[in-house]
C-alpha positions, 0 to 999 in steps of 0.5 A: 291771119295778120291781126290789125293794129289797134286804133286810138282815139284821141287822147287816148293810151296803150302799153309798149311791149318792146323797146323798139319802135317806129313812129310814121305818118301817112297824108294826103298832103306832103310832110316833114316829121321830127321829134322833141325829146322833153323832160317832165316839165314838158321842155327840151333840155337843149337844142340836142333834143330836137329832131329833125331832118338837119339834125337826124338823131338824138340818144335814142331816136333816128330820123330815117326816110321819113320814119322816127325809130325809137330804141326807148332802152337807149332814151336818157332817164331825164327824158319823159316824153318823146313827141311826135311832130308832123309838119306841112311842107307847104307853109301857106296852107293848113291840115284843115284842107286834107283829110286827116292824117294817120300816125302809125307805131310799129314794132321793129320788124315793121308790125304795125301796133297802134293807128291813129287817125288824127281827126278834127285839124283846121288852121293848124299847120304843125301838130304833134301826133303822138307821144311815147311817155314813161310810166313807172320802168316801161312806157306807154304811147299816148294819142295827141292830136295838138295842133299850132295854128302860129306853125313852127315858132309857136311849138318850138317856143312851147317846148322851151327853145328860145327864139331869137326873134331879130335874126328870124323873119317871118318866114322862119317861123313857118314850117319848111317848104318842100324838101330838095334832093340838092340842099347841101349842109356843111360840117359846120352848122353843126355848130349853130345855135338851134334857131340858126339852123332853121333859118339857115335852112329855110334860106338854103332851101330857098337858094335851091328852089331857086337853082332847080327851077333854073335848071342849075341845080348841082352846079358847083362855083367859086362864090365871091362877095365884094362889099363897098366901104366907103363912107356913103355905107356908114348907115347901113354899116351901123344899122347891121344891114351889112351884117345882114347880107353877109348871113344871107349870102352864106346859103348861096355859098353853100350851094354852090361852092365847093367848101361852101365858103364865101371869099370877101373882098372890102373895097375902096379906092383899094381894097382889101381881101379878107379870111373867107367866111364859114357858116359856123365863124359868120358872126365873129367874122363880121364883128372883126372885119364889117367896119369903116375905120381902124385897123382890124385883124392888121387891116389898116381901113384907112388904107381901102379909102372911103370912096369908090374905085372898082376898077383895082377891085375887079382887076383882082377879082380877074386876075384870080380867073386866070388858067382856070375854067371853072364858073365863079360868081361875084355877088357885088354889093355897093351903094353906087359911085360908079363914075368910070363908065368908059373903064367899067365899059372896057373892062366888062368887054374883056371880063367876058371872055373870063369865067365869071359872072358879076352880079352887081346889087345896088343898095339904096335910092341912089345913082348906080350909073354904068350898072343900069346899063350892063344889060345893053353893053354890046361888044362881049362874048357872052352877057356876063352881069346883071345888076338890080337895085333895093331902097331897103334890102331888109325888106326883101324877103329871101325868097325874092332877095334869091330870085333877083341874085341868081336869076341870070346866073344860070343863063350864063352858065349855058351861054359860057358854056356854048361861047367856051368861055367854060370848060 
């Protein structure tokens, strides 16, 4: 006869006979479960002590199909306590709208040994479900049950993690949305601080929430970024809100592109082809290159000019395309200027039969001329641009920022595709 495991109440302890165990939830609703491994002042001694699902595995414990294992005989000794977390995919609701969930420890061959069915949730959207805790040379497992109405900055910030507040908005302080099969990483998140990674993450998510309703997910293509420096960006070059844009547009790259690199172009009246951007070098790199005047890197400014000309800037971009059939974005940012209609006209007839897509994005209450009309341009093979313009990009939340640039994207893929503009 299989002997039940025992039930905890709240607050409630119980011994560990065996050193490996493992830690699951079962919901009604869907959930992500991590871990904090703290010391006994309750922190974390640094961001290697949180795990989660972008970063599987610390001494000791491995993130697993949803499962926590714990080999406690591998836990460093600085460590008191592991912690348990359960959090709600979805983060605009609360545990309070499900019945309870239940946090299950078992043994190494999968017996369970202790049940606890966590009662008495409302508003909470994280909780910590329970934790393995030393006592003496063996450990114990406590019944938790705390919750955190404020989500995931509430907890995090608990346990000792400093939150950086002006690189994360709103929306990173809320759990993670449902997880995707196709959210790509890169070698080199690796190397960010833990606050980075989670809005990081939460934008890649976002990114591909937004290809797998289009029906573009798995898509690989070269992804190019095309800045204007003229002198009419001077604020927004000062206030950081290109610097901004570069961090955002770093998910997209990472979802599609093959080495998950942005190519970046400055333009002026000429322009200026930069070092691609890598997920881990993002902030050096706008430190060295994001300016208006001077010479950076080698890079005379004064020679890219302080007014607009697109014309030389997308004549390379094209002239990179060639003998190729592979898709590319160009994601254009400019704050207007575009005064060469008749040329623009011309060229954006011929640039459709190369594989690219441009998506042009107006940044400011301005006159973006020509861009207003691309979506009637006739004459081409396939309609290979969109353009939408915002006052104040700062506002735009990612979701909605990842929706406008890629809504189009995927109509081309399939129309390139029929027209045999790609392979």
């Amino acid at each position: 006869m299989t002997e039940s495991p025992l039930m905890l109440a709240k607050g409630q302890n119980a011994e560990l006979a065996t050193a490996a165990v493992a830690i699951a939830v079962s919901a009604s609703a869907p959930v992500d479960i991590s871990a904090l491994l703290v010391t006994a002042a309750g922190k974390v001694r640094s961001d290697a002590d949180f795990v989660f699902y972008n970063q599987p595995a610390a001494a000791g414990v491995h993130l697993s199909a949803g499962t926590l294992r714990v080999d406690l005989s591998r836990v460093p000794a600085a460590i008191a306590q592991i912690r348990a977390v359960v959090t709600l995919d979805n983060p605009h609701v609360c545990f309070g709208a499900y019945s309870p969930p239940t946090a299950t420890l078992a043994d190494a061959d999968g017996k369970p040994l202790y049940n606890y069915r966590i009662d008495g949730l409302g508003r909470e959207s994280v909780i910590i479900a329970i934790e393995l805790y030393r006592r003496g040379s063996g450990w114990k497992v406590r019944a938790v049950g705390q919750g955190y109405a404020g989500g995931f900055a509430d907890l995090i910030t608990d346990h000792g993690v400093v939150v950086d507040q002006p690189t994360i908005d709103s929306a990173a302080a809320m759990p993670a949305p449902e997880p995707f099969e196709s959210v790509r990483s890169m070698p080199g998140e690796a190397k960010l601080s833990f606050e980075k990674r989670q809005v990081l993450d939460l934008r890649k998510r976002e990114v591909a929430k937004v290809l797998l309703t289009k029906g573009a997910q798995g898509v690989r293509a070269r992804v190019i970024l095309v800045i204007d420096k003229t002198g009419s960006m001077a604020g927004l070059y000062k206030r950081k809100v290109v610097h901004q844009v570069v961090e955002r547009m770093i998910p997209v790259a990472i979802q599609l592109d093959d080495n998950g690199a942005l190519e970046p172009f400055l333009y002026g009246q000429k322009f200026a082809k930069l070092p691609d951007i890598t997920v881990e070098d993002a902030e050096r790199w706008c430190a060295t290159f994001l300016h208006l005047n001077g010479v950076h890197a080698g890079i005379d400014y004064r020679h890219i000019g302080a007014v607009n000309d697109e014309i030389p800037i997308m004549q390379a971009i094209l002239g990179s395309l060639q003998n190729t059939g592979e898709p590319t974005l160009v994601l254009f940012f400019t704050d207007g200027g575009f005064s060469k209609r008749r040329e623009i006209t011309q060229l954006m007839r011929a640039a459709s039969r190369a594989p690219a897509f441009w998506q042009f994005i107006g940044l400011g209450p301005n006159n973006f001329g020509i861009l207003t009309k691309l979506d009637d341009l006739d004459g081409r093979a396939v309609d290979n641009a969109g353009f939408f313009a915002v006052r104040d990009i700062d506002q735009l939340s990612d979701a909605e920022l990842y929706r406008l640039l890629l809504s189009e994207f995927p109509s081309w893929l399939q129309a390139a595709r029929q027209a045999g503009v790609l392979r």
